[in-house]
C-alpha positions in Angstrom: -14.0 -15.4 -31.5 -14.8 -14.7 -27.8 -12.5 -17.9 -26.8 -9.7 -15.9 -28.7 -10.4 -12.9 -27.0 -10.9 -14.2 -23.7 -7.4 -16.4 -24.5 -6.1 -13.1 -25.3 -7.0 -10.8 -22.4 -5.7 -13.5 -20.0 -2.5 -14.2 -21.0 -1.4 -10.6 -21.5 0.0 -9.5 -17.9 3.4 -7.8 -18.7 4.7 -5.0 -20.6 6.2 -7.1 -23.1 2.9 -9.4 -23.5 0.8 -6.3 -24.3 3.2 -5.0 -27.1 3.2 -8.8 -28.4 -0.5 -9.6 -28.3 -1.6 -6.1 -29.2 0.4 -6.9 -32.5 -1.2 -9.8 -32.6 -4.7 -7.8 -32.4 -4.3 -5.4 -34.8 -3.4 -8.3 -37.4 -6.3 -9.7 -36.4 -8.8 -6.9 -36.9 -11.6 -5.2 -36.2 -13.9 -7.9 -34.8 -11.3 -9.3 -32.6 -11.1 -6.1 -31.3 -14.5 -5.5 -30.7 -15.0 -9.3 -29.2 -11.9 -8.2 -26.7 -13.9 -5.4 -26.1 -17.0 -6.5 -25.6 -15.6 -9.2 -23.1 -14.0 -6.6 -21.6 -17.4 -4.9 -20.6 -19.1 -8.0 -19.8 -15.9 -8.2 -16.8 -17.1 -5.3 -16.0 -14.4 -3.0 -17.2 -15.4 0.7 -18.7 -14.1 1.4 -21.8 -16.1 4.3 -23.8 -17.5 3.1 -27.3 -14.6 3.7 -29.6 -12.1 1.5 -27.7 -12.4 -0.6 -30.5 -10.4 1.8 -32.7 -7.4 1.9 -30.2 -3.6 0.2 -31.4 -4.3 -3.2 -29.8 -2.1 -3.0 -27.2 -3.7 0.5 -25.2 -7.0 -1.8 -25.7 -5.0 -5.1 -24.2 -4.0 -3.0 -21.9 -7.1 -1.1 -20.9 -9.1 -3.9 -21.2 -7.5 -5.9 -18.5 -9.0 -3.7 -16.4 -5.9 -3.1 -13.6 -5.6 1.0 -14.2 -7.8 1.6 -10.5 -4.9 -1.0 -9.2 -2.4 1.2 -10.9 -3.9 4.3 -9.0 -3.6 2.8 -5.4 -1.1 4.4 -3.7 1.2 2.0 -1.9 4.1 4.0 -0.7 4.3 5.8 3.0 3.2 9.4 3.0 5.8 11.2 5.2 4.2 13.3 8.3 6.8 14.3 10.7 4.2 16.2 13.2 4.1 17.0 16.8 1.5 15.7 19.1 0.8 15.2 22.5 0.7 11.4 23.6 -3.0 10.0 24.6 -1.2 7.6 26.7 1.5 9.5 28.8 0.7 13.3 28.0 4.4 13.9 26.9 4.6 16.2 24.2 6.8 14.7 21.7 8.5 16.9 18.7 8.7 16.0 15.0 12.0 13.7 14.9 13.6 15.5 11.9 14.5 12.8 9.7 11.6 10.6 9.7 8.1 10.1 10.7 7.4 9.5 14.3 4.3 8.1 14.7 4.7 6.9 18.5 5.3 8.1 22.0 9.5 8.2 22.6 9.1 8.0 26.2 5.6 5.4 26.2 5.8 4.0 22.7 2.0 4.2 22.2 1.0 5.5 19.5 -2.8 5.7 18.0 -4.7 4.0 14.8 -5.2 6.8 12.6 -3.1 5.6 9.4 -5.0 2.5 7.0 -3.1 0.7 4.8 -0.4 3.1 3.6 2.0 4.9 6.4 0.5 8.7 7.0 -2.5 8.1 4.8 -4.4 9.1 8.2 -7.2 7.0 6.6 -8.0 4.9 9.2 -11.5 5.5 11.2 -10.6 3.9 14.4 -8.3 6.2 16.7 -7.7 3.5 19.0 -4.6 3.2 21.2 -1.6 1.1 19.2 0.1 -0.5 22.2 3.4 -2.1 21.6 3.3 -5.4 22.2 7.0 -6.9 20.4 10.1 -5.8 19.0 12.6 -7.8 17.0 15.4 -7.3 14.0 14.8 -6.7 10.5 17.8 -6.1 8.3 19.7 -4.3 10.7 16.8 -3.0 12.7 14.9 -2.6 15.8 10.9 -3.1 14.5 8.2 -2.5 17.1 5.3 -4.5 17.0 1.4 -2.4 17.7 -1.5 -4.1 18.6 -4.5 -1.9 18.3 -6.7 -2.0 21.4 -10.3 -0.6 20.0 -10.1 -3.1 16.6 -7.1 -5.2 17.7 -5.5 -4.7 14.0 -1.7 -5.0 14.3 1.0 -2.3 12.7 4.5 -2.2 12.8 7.3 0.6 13.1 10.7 1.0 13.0 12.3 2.0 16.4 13.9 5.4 16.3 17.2 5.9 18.3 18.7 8.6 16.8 17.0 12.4 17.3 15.8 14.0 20.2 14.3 12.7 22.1 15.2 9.1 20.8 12.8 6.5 21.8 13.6 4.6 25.2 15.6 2.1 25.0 14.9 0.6 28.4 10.9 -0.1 27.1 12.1 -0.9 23.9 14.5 -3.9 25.4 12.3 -4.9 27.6 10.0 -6.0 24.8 12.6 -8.0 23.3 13.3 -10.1 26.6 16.9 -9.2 26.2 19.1 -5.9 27.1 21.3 -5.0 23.9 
């Protein structure tokens, strides 16, 4: 029974599957469900006490374990602030359209986002210094090397809105004028 349930937990991973196999669960009956559930636990998944009542494919779907994944948010969180650069002292005003999260005139900018764009999650506040630029579908993408943690980001360069970033530093890290 736990070979079934183990077979069954691993080989449901879409949408379709879960409908499919869950089916296939609530043929089975209850002690299937309870041996998916019980594995479940043992994987270290939380499910309360009466997940062994639930359509098999919720249980499937719970028991797999990926809502936390489901939760992580992934997307860029758009902050479109003024600041002051650490690096030059300019002040630099929001851009309007899009975040700016660097220096226009310097092109510094400073480690305060983690993994997702304007999370601000990031402990280390060290000085992102550009180190590259190249294209990427159609655009200019600057290169950041951190210089506290040495983790490297990447952002798009901004050459519209005022004041748009300078192109004379920006070329310059390409090798090439354009």
């Amino acid at each position: 029974m736990n070979e079934r349930a183990a077979a069954l937990l691993d080989a449901a991973h879409n949408r379709s599957l879960y409908k499919t196999l869950g089916a296939e669960l609530d043929a089975a009956g209850p002690e299937l469900k309870r041996a998916v559930a019980g594995l479940a636990r043992a994987r270290g998944v939380d499910l309360p006490d009466d997940a062994e009542t639930w359509p098999g494919k919720k249980l499937l779907r719970r028991a797999r374990g990926l809502d936390a994944l489901a939760q992580v948010r992934k997307n860029p969180i758009r902050r479109d602030e003024a600041f002051t650069c650490v690096r030059c002292g300019a002040s630099v005003p929001p851009h309007g359209r899009s975040a700016r999260d660097h220096c226009p005139f310097c092109l510094a900018g400073l480690h305060v986002d983690g993994d997702v764009p304007g999370d601000r999650a990031s402990d280390c506040g060290g000085l992102l210094e550009p180190v590259a630029v190249h294209r990427e579908k159609g655009r200019w993408i600057l290169e950041y090397r951190c210089q506290l943690c040495g983790a490297t980001r990447r952002n798009q360069v901004l050459l519209d809105g005022e004041p748009p970033d300078d192109w004379a530093r920006v070329s310059s890290l390409a090798g090439a004028a354009g």
